[in-house]
N, C-alpha and C positions, 0 to 999 in steps of 0.2 A: 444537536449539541454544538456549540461554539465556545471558544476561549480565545480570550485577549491578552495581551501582555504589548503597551508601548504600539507600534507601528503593525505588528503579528497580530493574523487574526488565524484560528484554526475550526475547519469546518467539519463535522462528521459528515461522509456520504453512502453510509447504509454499508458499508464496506470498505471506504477507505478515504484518505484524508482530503480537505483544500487544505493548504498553506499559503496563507497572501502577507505577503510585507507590503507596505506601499500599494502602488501600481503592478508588482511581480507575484503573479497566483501560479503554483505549483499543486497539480496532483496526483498522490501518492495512491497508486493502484486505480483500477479501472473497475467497478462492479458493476452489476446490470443496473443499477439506481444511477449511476453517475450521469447523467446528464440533468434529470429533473431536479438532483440534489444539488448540482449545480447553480439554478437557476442564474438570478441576476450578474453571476462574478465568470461565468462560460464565457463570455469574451476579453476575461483577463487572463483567462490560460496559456503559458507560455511555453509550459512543459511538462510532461507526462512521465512517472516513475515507475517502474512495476518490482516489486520488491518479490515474485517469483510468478509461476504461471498458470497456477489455479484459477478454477472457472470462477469462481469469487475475484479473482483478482484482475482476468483479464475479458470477465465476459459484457464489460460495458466498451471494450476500445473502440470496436465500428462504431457504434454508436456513437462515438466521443467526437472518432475525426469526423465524422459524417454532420456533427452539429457545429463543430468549430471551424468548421468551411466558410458560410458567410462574415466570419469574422478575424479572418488573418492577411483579408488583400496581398497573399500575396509572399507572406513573409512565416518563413520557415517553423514547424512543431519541433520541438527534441523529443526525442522519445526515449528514454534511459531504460535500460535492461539488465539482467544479472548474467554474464558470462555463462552458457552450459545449459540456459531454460533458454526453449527455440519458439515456445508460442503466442508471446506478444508480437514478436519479428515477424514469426507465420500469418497472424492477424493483421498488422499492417502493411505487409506486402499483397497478401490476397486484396486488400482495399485499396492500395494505389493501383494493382494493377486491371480491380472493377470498375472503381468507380473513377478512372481516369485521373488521379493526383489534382485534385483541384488547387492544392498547396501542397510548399515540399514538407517533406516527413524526414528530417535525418534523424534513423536509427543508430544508436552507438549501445553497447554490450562493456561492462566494466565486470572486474571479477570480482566474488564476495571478499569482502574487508578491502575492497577502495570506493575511493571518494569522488563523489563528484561535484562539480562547479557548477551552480549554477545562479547566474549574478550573485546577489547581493548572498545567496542561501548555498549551505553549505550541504551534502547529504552523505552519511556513510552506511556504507552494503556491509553488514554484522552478519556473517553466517550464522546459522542459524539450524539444528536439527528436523526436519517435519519431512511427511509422509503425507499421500493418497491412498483410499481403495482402490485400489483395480479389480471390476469385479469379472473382469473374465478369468484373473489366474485368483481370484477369491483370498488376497491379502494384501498386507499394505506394502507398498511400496516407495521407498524411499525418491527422496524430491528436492531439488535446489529449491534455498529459501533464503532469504534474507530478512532481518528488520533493518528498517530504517531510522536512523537517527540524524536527525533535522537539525541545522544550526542558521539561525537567523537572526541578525543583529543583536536583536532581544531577547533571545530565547532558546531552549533547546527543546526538542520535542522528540521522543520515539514511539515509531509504531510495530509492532509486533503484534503480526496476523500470521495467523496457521502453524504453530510452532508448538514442537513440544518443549516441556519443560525441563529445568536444569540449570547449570550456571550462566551458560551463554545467554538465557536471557537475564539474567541477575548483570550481567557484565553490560548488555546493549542498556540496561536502562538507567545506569548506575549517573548522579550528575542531572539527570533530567529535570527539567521547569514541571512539564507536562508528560506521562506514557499513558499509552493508548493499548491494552494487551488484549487481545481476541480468545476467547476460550469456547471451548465445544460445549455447544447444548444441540447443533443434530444430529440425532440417530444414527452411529454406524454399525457394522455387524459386527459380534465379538472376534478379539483379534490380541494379538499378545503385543506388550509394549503397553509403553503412553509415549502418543504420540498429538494431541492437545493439552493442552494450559486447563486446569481449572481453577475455578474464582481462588480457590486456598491460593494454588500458585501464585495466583496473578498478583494477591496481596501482598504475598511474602517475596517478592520480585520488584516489586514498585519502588520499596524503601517509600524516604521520605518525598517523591515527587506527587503532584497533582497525580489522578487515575482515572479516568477512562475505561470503564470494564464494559467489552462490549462479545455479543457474540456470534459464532460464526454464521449465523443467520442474516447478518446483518443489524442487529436490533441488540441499543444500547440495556442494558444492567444496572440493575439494584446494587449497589456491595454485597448487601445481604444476601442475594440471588446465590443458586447452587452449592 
């Protein structure tokens, strides 16, 4: 899936976004697809978002710095983090300190609901409610999360992955060009709460922006679907 608007191009990667304006490609979350999905624009990448620290979100990062090596001579990754989740951090310090820093990696952590700068593109950390299983205490457990809402010259774009439903995401999507909302279609064990988005929500959350219904599998959605 991809969407244009003006100088903005926006890339699905199985799990989480490109953002390119121009010559400035941003990607939002790390999944295990993200390098193939990638492909051609992997040496436009200038900086990495992790909008929280689920294995969907952070289990493509080796991988990431490990391909964008031959292509930064030299000149530094950002790595943007949400204040209070420690395992994208964890993930790229075990990797500087494996595979010996082939380029620098500055890691910076911001708390949910700030903002970050990054050139030309704007990004803000929307808290946001969501949970994990943990299946050795056998329930869900609560989990820093963020969506992201994207501001780039052109456009505004938000993505909200792994989130339950409610107003915060009615509020992170409200204004949007384009949202992008993640909802559960795999299997967990029964558990009390909702703590995933389903399609109903996603529609009735969207308003009038472009949609994006994708799910937590990674694999884009019918409207109709669920």
């Amino acid at each position: 899936m991809e969407w244009r608007r003006g100088d903005t191009v926006i890339r699905w990667l199985g799990g989480g976004l490109l953002v390119q304006w121009q010559d400035h490609a941003f990607v939002l979350d790390a999944p295990p697809s993200v390098v193939e999905a990638l492909g051609d624009a992997l040496p436009m990448v200038r900086a990495v978002v992790l909008s929280g620290g689920r294995a969907a979100s952070v289990g493509g990062l080796v991988p990431l710095l490990t391909a964008l090596a031959p292509h930064r001579n030299g000149v530094a990754l950002d790595l943007r983090l949400v204040l209070g989740e420690e395992r994208g951090a964890a993930l790229a310090e075990t990797w500087v300190r494996a595979w010996g820093q082939p380029y620098p990696v500055v890691i910076d952590a911001e708390r949910p609901g700030g903002l970050l700068e990054l050139g030309p593109v704007e990004v803000e950390l929307v808290p946001m409610k969501a949970g994990e299983w943990h299946w050795g205490e056998g329930k869900v457990r609560s989990r820093v999360q963020v969506a992201l809402r994207v501001r780039t010259p052109d456009a505004l774009l938000v993505w909200v992955p792994g989130s339950a439903p409610g107003t915060a995401v009615v509020r992170a999507c409200a204004g949007a060009d384009l949202v992008v909302l993640e909802v559960g279609v795999l299997p967990w064990p029964r558990h009390e709460g909702r703590w995933r988005l389903s399609a109903a929500d996603a529609l009735g959350a969207a308003g009038d922006a472009e949609l994006w219904l994708v799910g937590d599998d990674g694999e884009p959605l019918e409207l109709g679907d669920g």
